[in-house]
N, CA, C and O atoms as a printed pandas DataFrame, in Angstrom:
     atom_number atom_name residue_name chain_id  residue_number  x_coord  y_coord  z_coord
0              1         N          UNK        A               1   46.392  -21.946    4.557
1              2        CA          UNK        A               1   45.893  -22.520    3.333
2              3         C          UNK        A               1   44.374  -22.667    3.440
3              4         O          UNK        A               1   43.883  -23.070    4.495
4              5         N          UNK        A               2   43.695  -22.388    2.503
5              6        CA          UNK        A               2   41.933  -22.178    2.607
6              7         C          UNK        A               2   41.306  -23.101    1.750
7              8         O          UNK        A               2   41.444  -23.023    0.529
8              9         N          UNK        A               3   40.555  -24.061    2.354
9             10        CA          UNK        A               3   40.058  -25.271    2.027
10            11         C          UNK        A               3   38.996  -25.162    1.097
11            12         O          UNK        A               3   37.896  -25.176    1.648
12            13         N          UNK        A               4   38.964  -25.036   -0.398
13            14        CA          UNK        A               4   37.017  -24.815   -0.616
14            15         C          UNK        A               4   36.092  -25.689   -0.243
15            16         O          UNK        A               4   36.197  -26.883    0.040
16            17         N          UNK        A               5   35.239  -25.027   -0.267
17            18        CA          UNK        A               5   34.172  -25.695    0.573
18            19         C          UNK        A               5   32.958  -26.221   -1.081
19            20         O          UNK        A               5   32.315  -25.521   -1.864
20            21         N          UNK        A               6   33.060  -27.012   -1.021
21            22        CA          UNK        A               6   31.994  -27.596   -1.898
22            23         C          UNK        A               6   30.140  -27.892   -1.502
23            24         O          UNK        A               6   29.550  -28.870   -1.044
24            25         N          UNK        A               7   29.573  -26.208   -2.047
25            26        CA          UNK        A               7   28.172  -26.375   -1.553
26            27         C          UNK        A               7   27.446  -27.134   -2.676
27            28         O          UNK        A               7   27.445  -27.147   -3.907
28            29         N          UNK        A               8   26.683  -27.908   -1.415
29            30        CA          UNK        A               8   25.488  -29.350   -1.773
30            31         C          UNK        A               8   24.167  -29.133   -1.448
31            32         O          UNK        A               8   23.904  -28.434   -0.469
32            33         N          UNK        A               9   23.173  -29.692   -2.212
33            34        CA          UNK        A               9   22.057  -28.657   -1.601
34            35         C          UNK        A               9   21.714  -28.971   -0.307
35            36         O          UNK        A               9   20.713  -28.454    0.190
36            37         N          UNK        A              10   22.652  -30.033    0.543
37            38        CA          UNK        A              10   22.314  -29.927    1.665
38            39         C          UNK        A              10   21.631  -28.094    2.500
39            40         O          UNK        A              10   20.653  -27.694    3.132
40            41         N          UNK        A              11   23.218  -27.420    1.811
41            42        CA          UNK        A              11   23.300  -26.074    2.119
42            43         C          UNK        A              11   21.763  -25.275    1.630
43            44         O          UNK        A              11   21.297  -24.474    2.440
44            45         N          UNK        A              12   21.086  -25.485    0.451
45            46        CA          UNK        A              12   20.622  -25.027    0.126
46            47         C          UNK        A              12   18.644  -25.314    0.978
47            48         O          UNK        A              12   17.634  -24.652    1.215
48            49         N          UNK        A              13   19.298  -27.097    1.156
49            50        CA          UNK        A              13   17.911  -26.462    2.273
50            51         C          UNK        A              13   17.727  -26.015    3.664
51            52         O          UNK        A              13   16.612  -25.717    4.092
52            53         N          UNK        A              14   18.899  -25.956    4.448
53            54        CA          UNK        A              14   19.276  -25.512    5.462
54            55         C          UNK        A              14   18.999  -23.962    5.517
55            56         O          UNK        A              14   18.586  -23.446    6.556
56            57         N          UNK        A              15   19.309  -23.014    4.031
57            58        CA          UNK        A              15   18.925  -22.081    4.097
58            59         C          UNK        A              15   17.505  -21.880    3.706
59            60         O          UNK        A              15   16.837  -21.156    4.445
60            61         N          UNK        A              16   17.103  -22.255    2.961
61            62        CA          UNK        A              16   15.334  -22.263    2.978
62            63         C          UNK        A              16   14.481  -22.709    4.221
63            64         O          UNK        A              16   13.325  -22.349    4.441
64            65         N          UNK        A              17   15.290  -23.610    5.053
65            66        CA          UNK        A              17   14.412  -23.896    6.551
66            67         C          UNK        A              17   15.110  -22.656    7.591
67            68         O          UNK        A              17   14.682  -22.690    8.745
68            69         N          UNK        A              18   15.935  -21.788    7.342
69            70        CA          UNK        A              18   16.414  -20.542    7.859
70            71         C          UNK        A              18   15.347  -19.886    7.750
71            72         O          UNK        A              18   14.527  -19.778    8.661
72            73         N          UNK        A              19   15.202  -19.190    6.215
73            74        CA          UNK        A              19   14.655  -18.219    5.786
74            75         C          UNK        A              19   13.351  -18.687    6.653
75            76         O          UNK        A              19   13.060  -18.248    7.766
76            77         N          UNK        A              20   12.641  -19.648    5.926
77            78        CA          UNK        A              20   11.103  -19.876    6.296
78            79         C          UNK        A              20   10.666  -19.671    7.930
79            80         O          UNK        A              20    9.541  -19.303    8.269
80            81         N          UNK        A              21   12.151  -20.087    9.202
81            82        CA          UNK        A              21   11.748  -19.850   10.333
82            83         C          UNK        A              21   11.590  -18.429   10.817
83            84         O          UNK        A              21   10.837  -17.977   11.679
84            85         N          UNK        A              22   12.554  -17.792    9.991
85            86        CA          UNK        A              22   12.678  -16.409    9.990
86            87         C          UNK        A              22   11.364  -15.486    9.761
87            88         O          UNK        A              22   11.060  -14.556   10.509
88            89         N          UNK        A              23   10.675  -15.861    8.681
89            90        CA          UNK        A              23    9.470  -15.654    8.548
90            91         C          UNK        A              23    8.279  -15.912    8.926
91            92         O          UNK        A              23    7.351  -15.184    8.574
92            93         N          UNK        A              24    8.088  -17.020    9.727
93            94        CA          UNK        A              24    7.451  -18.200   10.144
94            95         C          UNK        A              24    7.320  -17.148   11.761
95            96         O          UNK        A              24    6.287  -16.953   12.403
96            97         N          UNK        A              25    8.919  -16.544   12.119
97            98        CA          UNK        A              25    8.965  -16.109   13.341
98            99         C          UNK        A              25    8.180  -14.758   13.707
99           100         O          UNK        A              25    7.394  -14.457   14.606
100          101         N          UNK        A              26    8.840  -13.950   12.414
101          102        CA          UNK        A              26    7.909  -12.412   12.006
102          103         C          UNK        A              26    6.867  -12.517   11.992
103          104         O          UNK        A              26    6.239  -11.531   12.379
104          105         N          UNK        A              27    6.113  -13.684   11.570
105          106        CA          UNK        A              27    4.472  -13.636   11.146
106          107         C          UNK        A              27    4.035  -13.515   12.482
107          108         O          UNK        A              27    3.390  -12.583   12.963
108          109         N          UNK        A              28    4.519  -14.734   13.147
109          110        CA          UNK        A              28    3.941  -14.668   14.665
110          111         C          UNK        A              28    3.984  -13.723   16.020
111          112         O          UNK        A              28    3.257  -13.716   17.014
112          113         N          UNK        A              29    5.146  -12.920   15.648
113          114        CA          UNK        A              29    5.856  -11.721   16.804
114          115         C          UNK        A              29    5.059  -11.012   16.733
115          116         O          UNK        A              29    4.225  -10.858   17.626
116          117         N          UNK        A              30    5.086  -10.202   15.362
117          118        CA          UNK        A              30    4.916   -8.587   14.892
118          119         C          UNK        A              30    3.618   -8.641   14.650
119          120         O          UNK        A              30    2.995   -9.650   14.320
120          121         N          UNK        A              31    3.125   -7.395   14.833
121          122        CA          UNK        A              31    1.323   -7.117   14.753
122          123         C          UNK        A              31    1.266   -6.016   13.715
123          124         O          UNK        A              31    0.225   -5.366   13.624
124          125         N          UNK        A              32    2.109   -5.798   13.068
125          126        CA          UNK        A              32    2.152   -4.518   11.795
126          127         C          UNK        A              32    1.698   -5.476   10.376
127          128         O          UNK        A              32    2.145   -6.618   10.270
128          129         N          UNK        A              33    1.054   -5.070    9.638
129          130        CA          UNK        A              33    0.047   -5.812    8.790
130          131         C          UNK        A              33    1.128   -5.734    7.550
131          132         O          UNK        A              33    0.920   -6.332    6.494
132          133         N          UNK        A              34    2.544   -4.772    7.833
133          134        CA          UNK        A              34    2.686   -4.533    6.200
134          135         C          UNK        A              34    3.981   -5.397    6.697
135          136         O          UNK        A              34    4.493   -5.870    5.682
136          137         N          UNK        A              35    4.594   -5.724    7.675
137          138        CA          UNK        A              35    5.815   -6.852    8.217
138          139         C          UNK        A              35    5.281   -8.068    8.391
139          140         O          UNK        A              35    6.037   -9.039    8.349
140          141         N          UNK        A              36    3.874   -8.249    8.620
141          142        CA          UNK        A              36    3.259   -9.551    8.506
142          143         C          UNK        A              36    3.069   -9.635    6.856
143          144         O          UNK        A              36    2.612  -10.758    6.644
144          145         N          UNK        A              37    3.139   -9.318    6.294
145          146        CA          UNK        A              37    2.969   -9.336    4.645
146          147         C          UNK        A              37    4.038   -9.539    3.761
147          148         O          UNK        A              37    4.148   -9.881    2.583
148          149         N          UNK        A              38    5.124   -9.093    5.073
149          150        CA          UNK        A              38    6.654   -9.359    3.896
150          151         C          UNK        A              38    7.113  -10.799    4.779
151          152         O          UNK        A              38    7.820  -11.690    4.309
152          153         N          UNK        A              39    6.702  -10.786    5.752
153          154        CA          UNK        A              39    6.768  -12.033    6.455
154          155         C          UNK        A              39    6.156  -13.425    5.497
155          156         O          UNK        A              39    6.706  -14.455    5.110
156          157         N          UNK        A              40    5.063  -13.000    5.380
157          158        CA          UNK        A              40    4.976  -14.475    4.836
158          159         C          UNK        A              40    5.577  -14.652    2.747
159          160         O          UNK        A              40    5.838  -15.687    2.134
160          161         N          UNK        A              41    5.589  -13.572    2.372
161          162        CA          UNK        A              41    6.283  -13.441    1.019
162          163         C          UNK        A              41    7.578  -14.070    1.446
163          164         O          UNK        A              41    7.721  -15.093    0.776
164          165         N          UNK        A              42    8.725  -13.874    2.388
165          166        CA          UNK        A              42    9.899  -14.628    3.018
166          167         C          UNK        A              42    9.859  -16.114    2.947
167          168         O          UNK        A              42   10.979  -16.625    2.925
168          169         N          UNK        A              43    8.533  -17.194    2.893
169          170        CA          UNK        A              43    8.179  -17.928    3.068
170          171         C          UNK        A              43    8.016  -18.204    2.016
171          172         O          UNK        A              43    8.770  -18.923    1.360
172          173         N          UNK        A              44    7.262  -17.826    1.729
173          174        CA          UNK        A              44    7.054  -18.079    0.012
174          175         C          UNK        A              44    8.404  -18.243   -0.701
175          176         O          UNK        A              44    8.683  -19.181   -1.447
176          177         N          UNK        A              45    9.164  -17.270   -0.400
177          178        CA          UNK        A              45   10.447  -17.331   -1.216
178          179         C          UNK        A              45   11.168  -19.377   -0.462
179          180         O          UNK        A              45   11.397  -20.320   -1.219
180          181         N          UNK        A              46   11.270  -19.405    0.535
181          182        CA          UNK        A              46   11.994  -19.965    0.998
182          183         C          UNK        A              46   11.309  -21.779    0.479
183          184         O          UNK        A              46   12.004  -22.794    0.434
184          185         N          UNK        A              47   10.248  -21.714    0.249
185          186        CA          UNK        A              47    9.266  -22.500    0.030
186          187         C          UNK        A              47   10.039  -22.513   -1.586
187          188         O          UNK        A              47   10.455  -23.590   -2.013
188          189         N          UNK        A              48   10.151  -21.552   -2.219
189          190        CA          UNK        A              48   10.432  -21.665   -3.988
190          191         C          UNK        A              48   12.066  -22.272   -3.982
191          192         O          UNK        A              48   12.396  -23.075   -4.855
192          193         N          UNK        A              49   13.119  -21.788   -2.853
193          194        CA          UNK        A              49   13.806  -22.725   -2.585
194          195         C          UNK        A              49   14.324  -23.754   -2.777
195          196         O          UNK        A              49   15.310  -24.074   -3.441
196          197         N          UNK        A              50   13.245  -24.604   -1.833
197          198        CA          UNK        A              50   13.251  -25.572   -1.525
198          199         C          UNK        A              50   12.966  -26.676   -3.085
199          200         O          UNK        A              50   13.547  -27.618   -3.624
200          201         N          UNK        A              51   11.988  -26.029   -3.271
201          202        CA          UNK        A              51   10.935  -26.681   -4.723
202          203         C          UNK        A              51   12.293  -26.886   -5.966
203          204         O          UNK        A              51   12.631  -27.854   -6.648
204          205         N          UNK        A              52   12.824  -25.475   -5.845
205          206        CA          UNK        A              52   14.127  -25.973   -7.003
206          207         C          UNK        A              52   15.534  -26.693   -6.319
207          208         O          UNK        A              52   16.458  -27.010   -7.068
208          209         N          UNK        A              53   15.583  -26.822   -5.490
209          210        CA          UNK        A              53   16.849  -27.623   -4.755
210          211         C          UNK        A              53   16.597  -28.919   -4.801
211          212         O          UNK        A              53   17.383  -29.834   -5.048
212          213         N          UNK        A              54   15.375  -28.963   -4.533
213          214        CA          UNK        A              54   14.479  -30.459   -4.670
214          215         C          UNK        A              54   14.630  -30.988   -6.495
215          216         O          UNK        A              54   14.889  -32.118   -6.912
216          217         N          UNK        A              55   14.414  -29.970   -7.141
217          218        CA          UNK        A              55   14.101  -30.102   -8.721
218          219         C          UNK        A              55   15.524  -30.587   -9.274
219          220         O          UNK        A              55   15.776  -31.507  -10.053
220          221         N          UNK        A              56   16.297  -29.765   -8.687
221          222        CA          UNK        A              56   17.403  -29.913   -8.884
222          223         C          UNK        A              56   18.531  -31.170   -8.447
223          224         O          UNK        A              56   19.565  -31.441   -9.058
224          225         N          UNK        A              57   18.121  -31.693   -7.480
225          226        CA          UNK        A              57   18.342  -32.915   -7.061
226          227         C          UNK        A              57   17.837  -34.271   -7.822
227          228         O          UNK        A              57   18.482  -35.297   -8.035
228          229         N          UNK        A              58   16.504  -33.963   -8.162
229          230        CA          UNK        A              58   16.212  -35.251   -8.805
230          231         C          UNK        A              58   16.379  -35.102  -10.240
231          232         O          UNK        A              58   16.541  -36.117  -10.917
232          233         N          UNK        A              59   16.358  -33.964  -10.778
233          234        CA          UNK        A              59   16.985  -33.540  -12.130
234          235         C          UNK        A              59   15.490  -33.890  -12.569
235          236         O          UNK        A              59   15.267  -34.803  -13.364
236          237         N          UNK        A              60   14.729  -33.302  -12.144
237          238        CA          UNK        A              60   13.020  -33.219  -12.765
238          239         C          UNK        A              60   12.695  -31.627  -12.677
239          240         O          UNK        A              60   12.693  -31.011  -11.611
240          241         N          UNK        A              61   12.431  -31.066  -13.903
241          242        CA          UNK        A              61   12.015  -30.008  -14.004
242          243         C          UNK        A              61   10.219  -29.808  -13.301
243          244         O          UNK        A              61    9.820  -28.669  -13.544
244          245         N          UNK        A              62    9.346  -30.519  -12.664
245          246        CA          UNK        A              62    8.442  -30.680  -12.268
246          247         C          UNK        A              62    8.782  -29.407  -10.892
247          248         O          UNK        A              62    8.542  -28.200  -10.905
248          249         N          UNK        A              63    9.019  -29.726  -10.483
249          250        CA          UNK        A              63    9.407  -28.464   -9.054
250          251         C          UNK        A              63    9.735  -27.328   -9.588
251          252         O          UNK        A              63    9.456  -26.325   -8.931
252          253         N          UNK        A              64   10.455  -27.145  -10.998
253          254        CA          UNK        A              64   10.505  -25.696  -10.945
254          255         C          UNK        A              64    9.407  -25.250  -11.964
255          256         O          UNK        A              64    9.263  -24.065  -12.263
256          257         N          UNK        A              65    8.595  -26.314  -12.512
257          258        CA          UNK        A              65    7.527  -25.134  -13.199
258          259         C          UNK        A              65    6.329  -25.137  -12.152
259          260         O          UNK        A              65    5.214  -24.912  -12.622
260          261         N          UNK        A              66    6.435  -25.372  -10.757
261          262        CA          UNK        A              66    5.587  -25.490   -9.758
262          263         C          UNK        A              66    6.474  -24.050   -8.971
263          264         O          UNK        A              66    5.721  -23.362   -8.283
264          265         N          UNK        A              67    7.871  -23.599   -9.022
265          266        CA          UNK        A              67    8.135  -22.429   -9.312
266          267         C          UNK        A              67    7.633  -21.256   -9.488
267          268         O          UNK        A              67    7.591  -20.240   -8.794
268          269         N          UNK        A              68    7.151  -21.616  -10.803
269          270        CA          UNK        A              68    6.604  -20.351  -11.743
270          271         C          UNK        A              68    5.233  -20.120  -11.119
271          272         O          UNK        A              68    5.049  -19.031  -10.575
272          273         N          UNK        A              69    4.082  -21.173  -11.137
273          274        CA          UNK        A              69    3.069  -21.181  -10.799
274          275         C          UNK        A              69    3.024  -20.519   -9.558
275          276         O          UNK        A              69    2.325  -19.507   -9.511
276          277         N          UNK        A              70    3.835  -21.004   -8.180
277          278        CA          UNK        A              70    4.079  -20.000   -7.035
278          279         C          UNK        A              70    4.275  -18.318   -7.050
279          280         O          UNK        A              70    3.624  -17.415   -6.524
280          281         N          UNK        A              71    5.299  -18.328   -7.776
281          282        CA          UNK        A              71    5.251  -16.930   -8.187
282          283         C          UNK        A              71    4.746  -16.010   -8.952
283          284         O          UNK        A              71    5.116  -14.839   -9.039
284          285         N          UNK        A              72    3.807  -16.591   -9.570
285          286        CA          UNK        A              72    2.362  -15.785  -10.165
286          287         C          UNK        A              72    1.572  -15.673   -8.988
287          288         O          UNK        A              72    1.480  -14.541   -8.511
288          289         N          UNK        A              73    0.903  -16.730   -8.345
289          290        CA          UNK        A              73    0.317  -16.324   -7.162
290          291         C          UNK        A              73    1.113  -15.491   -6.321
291          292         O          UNK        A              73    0.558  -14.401   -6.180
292          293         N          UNK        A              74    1.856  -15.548   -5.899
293          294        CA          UNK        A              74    2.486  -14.721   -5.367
294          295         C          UNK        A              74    2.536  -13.176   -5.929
295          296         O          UNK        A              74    2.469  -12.156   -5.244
296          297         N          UNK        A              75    2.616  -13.234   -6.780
297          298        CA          UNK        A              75    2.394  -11.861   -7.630
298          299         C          UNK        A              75    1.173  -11.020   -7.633
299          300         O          UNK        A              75    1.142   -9.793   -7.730
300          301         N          UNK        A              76    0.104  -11.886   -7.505
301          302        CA          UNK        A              76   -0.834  -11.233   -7.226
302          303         C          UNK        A              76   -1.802  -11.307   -5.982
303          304         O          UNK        A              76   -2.928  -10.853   -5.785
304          305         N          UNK        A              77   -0.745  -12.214   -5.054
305          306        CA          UNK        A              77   -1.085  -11.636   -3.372
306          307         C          UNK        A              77   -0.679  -10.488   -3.226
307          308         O          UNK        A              77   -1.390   -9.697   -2.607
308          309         N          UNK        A              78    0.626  -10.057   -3.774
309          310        CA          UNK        A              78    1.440   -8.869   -3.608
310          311         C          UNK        A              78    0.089   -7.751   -3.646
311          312         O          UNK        A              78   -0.188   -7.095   -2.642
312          313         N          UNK        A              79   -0.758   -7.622   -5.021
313          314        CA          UNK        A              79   -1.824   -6.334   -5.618
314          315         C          UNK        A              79   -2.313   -6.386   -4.423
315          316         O          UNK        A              79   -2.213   -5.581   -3.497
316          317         N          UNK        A              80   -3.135   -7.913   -4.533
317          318        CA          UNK        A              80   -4.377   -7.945   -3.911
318          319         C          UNK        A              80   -4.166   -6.940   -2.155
319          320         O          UNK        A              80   -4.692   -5.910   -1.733
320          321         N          UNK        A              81   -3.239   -7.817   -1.623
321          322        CA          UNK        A              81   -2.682   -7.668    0.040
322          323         C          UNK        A              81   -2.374   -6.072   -0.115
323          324         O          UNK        A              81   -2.913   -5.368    0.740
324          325         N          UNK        A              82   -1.641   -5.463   -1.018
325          326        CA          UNK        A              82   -0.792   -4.516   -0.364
326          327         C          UNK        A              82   -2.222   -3.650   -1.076
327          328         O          UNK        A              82   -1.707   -2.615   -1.499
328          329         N          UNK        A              83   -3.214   -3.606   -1.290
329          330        CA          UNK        A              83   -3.981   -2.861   -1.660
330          331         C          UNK        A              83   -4.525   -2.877   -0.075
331          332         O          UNK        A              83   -3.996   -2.048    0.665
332          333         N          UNK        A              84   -5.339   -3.581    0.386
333          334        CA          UNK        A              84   -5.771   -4.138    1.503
334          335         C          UNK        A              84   -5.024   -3.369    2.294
335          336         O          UNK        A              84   -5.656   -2.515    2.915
336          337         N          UNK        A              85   -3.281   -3.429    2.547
337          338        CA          UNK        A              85   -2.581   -2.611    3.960
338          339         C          UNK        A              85   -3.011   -1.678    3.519
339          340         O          UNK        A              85   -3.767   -0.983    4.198
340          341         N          UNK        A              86   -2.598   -1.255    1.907
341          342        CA          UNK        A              86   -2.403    0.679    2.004
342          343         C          UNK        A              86   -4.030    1.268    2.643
343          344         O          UNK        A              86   -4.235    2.278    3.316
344          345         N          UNK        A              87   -5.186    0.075    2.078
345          346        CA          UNK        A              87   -6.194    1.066    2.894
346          347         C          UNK        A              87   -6.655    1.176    4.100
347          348         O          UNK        A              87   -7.347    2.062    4.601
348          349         N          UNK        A              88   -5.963   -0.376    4.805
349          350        CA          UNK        A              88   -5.771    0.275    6.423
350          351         C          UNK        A              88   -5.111    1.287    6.914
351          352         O          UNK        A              88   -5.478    2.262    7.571
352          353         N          UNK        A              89   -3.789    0.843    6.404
353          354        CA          UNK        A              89   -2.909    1.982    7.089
354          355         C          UNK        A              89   -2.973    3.282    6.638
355          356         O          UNK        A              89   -2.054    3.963    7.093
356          357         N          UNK        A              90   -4.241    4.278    5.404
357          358        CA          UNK        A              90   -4.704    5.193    5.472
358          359         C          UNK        A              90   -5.485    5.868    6.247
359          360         O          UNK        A              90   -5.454    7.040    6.619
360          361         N          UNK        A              91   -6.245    4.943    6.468
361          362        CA          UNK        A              91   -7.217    5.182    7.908
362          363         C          UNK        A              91   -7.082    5.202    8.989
363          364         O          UNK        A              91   -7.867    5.718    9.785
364          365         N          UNK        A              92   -5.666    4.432    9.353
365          366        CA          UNK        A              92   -5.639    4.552   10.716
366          367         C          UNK        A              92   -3.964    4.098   10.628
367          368         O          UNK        A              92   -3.710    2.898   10.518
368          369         N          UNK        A              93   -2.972    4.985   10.674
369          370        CA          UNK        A              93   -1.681    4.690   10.448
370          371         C          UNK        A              93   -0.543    3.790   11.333
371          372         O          UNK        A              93    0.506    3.182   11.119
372          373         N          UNK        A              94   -1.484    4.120   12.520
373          374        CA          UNK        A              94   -0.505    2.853   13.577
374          375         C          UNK        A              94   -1.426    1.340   13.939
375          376         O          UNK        A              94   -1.558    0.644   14.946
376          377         N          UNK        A              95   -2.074    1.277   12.193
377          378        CA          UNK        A              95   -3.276   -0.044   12.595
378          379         C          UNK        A              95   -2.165   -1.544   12.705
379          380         O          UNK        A              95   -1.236   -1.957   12.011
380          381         N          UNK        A              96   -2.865   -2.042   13.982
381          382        CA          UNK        A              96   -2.175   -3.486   14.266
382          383         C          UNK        A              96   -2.655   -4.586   13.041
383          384         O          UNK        A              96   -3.023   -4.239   11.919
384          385         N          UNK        A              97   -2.581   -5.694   13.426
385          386        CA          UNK        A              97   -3.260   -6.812   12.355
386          387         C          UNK        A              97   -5.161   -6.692   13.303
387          388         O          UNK        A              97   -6.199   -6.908   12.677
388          389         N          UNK        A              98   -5.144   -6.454   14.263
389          390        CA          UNK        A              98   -6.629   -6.929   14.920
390          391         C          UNK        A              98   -7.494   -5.828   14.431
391          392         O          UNK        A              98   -8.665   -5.805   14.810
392          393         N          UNK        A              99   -6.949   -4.717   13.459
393          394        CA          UNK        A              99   -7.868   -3.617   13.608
394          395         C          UNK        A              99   -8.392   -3.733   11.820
395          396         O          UNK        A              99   -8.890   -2.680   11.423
396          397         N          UNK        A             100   -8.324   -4.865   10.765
397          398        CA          UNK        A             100   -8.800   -5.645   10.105
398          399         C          UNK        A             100  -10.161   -5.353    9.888
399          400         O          UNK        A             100  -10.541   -5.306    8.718
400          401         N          UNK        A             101  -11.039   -5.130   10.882
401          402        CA          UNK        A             101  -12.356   -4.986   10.856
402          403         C          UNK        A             101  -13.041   -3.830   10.678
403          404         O          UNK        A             101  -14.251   -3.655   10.532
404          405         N          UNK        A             102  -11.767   -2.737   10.715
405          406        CA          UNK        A             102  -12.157   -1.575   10.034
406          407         C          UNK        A             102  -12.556   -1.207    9.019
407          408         O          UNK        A             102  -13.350   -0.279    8.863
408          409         N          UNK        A             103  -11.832   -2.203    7.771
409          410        CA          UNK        A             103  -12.441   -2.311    6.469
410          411         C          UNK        A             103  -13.557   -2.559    5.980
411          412         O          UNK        A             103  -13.611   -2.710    4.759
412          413         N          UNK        A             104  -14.971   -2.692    6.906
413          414        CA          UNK        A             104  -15.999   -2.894    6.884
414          415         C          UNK        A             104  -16.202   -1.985    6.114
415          416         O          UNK        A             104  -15.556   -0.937    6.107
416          417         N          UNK        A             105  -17.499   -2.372    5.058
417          418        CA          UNK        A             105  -18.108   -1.275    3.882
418          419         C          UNK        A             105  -17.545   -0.581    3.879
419          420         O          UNK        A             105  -17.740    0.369    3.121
């Protein structure tokens, strides 16, 4: 006989402090500029999470139009950043994060 399980956002921030270590972990391991980039977007997500589990708990829409605002910035770290990798990693295709300084003029 199979018990349901009634998820609480306990669950829900348990997985946003998942995700975020997960990302939190990538940022710090990996030296590839375009896995350090989805690394911290992981964060971001896990961070937006949190903000509506929270929103959702106190039944204040305040956290999720702090939501939206995240994910506009976020939207345009995405241009800004992945403009930035693609023109490292044109120039030099196995560039780490330390080689940054190539982008000079």
């Amino acid at each position: 006989m199979m018990v349901a399980l009634e998820v609480t956002p306990a669950w829900y921030l348990v997985l946003g402090a998942l995700i975020f270590s997960i990302g939190a972990y990538g940022l710090m391991v990996r030296r590839n500029p375009l896995v350090m980039f989805m690394c911290v977007e992981l964060m971001l997500n896990a961070v937006t999470l949190t903000f509506v589990t929270f929103s959702r708990m106190l039944r204040d829409t305040g956290g999720q139009s702090i939501v939206v605002f995240v994910l506009v910035v976020a939207a345009a770290e995405v241009v800004v950043g992945l403009a930035i990798i693609v023109a490292l990693l044109r120039k030099r295709p196995h560039a780490t994060a330390d080689d940054v300084a190539l982008l000079e003029g």
